[in-house]
C-alpha positions in Angstrom: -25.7 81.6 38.4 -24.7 78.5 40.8 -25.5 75.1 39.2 -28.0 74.6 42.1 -30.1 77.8 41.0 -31.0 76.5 37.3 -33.5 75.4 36.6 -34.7 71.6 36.1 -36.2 70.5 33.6 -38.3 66.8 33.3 -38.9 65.1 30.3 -41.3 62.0 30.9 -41.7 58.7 28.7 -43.1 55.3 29.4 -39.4 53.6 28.9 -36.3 54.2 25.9 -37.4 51.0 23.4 -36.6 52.0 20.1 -38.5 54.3 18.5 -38.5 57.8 17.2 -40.2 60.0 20.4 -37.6 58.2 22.1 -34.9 59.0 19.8 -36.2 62.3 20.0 -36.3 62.7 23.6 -33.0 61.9 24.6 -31.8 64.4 22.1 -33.8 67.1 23.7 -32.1 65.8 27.0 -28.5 66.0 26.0 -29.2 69.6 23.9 -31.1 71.0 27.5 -27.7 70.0 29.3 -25.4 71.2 27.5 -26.9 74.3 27.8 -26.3 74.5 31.3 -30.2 73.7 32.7 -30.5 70.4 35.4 -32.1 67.7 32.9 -34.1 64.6 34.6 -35.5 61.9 31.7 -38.2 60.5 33.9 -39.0 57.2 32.8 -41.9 54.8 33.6 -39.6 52.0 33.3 -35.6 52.8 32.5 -35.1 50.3 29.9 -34.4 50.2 25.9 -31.7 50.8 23.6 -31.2 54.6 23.7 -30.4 54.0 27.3 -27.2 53.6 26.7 -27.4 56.7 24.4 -28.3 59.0 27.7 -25.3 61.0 28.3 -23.8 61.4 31.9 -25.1 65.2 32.5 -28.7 63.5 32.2 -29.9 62.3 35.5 -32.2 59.2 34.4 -35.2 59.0 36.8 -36.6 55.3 36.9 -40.3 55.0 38.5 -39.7 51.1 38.5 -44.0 51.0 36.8 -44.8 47.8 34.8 -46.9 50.1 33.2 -47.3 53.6 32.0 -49.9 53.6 34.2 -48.8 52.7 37.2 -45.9 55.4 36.9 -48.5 57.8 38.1 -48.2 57.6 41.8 -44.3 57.7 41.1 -44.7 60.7 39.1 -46.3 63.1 41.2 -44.3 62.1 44.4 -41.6 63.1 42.0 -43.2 66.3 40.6 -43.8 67.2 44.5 -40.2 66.5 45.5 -38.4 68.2 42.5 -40.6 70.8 41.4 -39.5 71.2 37.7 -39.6 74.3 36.1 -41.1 72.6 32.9 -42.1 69.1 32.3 -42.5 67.4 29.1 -43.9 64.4 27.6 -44.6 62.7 24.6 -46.5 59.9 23.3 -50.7 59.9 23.3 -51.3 57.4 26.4 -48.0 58.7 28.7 -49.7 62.2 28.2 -52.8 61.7 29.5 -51.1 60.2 32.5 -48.7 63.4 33.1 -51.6 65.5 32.6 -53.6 63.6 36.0 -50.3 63.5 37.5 -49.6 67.2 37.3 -53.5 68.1 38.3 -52.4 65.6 41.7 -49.3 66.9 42.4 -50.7 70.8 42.4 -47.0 72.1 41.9 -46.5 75.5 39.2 -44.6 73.7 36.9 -45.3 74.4 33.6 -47.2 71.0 32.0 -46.3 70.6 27.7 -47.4 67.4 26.2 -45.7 66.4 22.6 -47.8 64.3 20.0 -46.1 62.1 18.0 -48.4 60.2 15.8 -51.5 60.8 13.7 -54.1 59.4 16.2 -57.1 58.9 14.1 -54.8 56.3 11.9 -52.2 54.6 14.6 -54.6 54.1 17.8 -55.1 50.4 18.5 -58.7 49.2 17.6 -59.3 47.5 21.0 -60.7 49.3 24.9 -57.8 51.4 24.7 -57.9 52.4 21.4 -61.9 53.7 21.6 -61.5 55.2 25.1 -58.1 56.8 24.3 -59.8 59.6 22.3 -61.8 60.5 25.5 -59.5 60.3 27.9 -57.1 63.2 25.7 -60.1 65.0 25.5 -60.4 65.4 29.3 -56.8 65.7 30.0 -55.2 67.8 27.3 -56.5 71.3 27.8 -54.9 71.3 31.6 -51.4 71.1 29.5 -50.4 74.8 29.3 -49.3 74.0 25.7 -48.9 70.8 23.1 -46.4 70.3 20.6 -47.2 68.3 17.3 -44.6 67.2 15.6 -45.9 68.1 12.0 -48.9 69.9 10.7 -50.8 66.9 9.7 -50.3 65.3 13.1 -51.9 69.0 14.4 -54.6 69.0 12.2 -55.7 65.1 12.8 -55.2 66.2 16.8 -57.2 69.1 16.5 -59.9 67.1 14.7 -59.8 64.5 17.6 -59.9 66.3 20.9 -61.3 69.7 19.6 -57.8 71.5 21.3 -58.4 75.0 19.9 -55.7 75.7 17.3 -53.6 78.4 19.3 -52.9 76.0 22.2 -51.2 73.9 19.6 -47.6 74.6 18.5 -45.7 72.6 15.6 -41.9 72.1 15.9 -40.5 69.5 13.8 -37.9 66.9 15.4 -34.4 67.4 16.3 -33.3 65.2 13.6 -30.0 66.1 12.5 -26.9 66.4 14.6 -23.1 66.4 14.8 -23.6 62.9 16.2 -25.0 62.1 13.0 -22.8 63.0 10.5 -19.8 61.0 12.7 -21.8 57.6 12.7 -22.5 58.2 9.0 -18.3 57.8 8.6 -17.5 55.0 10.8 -16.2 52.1 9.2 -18.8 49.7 8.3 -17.8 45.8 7.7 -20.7 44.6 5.7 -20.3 42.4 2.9 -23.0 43.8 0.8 -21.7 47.2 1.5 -18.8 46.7 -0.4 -17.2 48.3 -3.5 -18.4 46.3 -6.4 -21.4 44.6 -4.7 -24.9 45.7 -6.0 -27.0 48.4 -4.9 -28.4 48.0 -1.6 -31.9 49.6 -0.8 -32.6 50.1 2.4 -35.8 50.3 5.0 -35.5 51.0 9.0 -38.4 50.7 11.3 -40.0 48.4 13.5 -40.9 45.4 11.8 -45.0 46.3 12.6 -48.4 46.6 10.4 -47.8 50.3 10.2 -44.6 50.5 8.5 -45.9 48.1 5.7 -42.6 46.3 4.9 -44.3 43.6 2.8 -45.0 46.3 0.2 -41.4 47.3 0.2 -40.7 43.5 -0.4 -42.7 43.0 -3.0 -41.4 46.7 -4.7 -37.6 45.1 -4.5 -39.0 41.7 -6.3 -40.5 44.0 -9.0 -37.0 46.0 -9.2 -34.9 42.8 -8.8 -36.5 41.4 -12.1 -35.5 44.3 -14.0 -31.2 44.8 -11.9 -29.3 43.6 -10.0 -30.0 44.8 -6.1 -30.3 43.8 -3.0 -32.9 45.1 0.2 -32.0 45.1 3.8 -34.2 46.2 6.3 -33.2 47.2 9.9 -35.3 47.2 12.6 -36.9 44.3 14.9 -40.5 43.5 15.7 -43.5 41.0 15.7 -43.6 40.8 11.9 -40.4 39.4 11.1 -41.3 35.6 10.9 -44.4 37.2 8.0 -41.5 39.3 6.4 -39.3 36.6 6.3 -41.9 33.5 5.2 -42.8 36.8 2.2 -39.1 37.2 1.2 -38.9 32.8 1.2 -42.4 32.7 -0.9 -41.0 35.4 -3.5 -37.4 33.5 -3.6 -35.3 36.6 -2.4 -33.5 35.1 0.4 -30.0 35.3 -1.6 -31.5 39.3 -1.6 -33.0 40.6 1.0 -31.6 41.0 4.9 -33.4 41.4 8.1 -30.0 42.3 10.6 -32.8 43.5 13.0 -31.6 46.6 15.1 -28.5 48.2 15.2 -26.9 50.8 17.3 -25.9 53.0 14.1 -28.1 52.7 11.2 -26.5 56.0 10.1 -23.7 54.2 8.6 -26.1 52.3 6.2 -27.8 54.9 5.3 -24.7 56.9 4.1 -23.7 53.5 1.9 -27.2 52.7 0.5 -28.0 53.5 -2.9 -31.8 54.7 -2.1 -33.8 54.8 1.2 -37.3 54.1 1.2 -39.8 54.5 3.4 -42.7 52.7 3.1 -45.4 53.3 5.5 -49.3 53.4 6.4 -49.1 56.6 8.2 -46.4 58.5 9.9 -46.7 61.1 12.6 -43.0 62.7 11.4 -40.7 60.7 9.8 -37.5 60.8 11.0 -35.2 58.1 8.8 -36.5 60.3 5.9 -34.6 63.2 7.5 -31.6 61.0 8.7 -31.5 59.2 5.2 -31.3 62.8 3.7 -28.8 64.4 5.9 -26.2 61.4 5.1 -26.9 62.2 1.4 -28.9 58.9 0.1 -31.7 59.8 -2.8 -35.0 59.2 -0.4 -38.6 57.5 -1.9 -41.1 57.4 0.6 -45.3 56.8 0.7 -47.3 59.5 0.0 -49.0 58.8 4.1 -49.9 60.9 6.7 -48.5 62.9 8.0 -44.7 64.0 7.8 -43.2 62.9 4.7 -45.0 65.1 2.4 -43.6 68.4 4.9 -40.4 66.7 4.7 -39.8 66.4 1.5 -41.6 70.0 0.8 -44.1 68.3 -1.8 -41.8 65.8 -3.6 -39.0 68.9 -4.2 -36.5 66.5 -2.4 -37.4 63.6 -3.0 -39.8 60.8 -4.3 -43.8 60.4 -3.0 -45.8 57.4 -4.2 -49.4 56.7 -3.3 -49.8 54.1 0.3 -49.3 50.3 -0.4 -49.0 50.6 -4.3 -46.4 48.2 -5.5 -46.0 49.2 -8.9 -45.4 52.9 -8.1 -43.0 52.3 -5.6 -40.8 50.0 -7.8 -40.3 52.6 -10.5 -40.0 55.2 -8.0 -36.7 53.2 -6.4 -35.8 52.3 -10.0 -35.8 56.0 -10.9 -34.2 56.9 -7.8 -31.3 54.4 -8.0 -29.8 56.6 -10.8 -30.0 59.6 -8.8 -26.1 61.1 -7.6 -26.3 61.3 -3.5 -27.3 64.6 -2.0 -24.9 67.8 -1.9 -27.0 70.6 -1.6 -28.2 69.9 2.7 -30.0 72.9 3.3 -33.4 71.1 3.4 -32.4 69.2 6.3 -31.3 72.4 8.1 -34.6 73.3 9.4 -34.8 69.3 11.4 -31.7 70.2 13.0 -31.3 70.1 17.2 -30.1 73.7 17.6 -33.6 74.8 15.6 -35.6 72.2 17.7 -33.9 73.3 21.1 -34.6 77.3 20.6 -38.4 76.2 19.6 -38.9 73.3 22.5 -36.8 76.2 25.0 -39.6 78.6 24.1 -42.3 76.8 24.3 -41.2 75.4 28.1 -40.5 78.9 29.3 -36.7 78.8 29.5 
């Protein structure tokens, strides 16, 4: 088959800011092409991080839209032009716009949406937030299919737009790859990281309301009492100056680190003594997966909806109950004299080869 004659397949997102639908995205987009199919990572606006993560075989497709909403003329002159054999999205709001844009631009490719989040829990309470719900419930059956990312993020979308259940299909992120494991090894000059240097526990996310940081804050304070430690947290957002006047109130600023993001948190991750993941709600959970495959003991909240999948009912690893302190100190306490991981055959099933041949079938290819 000539290059020319395979076929082309669009994945669509609002830009590549840090985030985990992004993360996920662009590994669909690499695994697609270097299986031989034409790969074009549509993007509202091309900017973010994981740009530079977008590998040469991936055309990147930039619709120049301040907003996700003004991409839409941009999209369907470029679903009329190209004429992709599948497109796919992700994320609630970009969604409903590829649904109207694929109604517009009348072409027979076939239209899968992803859902990322737990809706009912993450959507903003403002206009958008209240009229979101409707809007997916107009736009979403035209999709020929939708992905969720977990069960509990099926369940809450079944709940909000009233999708039947067979329309929706659940195929957990492409988590784990050979990129991984090789950031996990590089060299890493980090003072606290150092032989001899106390325990570090670590946190990554966006430093927002729903990945409740201050809880993880006060935990460390509780464990700090009791060892020697230290907490860094990687990841930037509109919080920090509220994390950081929280770790100055507490007096852990000899303690705790906010580096803000970094290219290859993988490296941390293999060096910290636990991970922890504390937040409100969760549509998947990817760090948990990530923290796992590069062997660190893993505490996360009890939220909705991926951790408890991931960690298969607290088999691999420890669940505490949303925002309560005191559990999740003892939990990292506990966890701290835990060996690292041998045994990865948990994180086999999050892996991209087992993501590609579910996404593949899902888009027809």
């Amino acid at each position: 088959m000539r290059y020319d004659e395979t076929p082309r397949l669009a994945l669509f997102l609002p830009s590549l800011r840090g985030g985990g639908a992004e993360r996920v995205m662009v590994h669909l987009a690499r695994g697609f092409a270097e299986r031989g199919f034409q790969v074009d990572l549509v993007l509202a606006k091309a900017e973010g991080p994981y740009l530079a993560e977008v590998p040469p075989s991936v055309r990147v497709v930039d619709l120049r839209a301040s907003r996700v909403l003004f991409s839409l003329p941009g999209l369907v002159r470029y679903l009329r032009k190209e004429r992709p054999h599948a497109l796919l999205s992700a994320l609630d709001h970009a969604n409903v716009i590829v649904c109207l844009a694929h109604r517009l631009a009348r072409v027979p490719s076939r239209l899968v949406i992803s859902e990322h989040n737990t809706l009912s829990a993450s959507r903003p309470q403002n206009a958008r937030g209240r009229l979101l719900p409707w809007f997916m419930r107009w736009t979403y059956p035209w999709a020929d299919a939708v992905i969720a990312v977990s069960q509990g993020v099926a369940e809450d979308l079944i709940h909000l737009t009233g999708l039947p259940r067979e329309k929706i299909q659940v195929i957990y992120n492409p988590v784990v790859t050979p990129e991984l494991f090789a950031k996990a090894r590089e060299p890493l000059d980090h003072p606290w990281l150092a032989s001899g240097e106390p325990p570090v526990i670590l946190g990554v996310g966006r430093l927002t309301e729903q990945k409740d940081f201050p809880t993880l804050i006060r935990a460390f304070a509780l464990v700090r009492a009791q060892r020697p430690a230290r907490l860094m947290i990687l990841g930037e957002g509109e919080l920090r100056p509220q994390l950081e006047a929280l770790v100055h109130e507490l007096g852990l600023q000899d303690d705790v680190a906010l580096p803000g993001f970094v290219e290859n948190p993988y490296a941390y991750m293999a060096r910290a003594a636990v991970f922890v993941l504390s937040s409100r709600r969760e549509g998947f959970g990817n760090v948990l997966v990530e923290a796992m495959a590069c062997g660190t003991p893993v505490v996360s909240t009890d939220c909705p909806s991926g951790p408890r999948e991931i960690l298969d009912h607290g088999k691999y690893g420890r669940l505490v109950p949303v925002g309560d302190v005191k559990s999740l100190a003892e939990s990292i306490l506990k966890a701290m004299d835990e060996p690292p991981y041998r045994d990865l055959s948990r994180v086999a099933e999050f892996t991209l080869e087992k993501s590609l041949e579910r996404y593949g079938a899902v888009l027809g290819v």
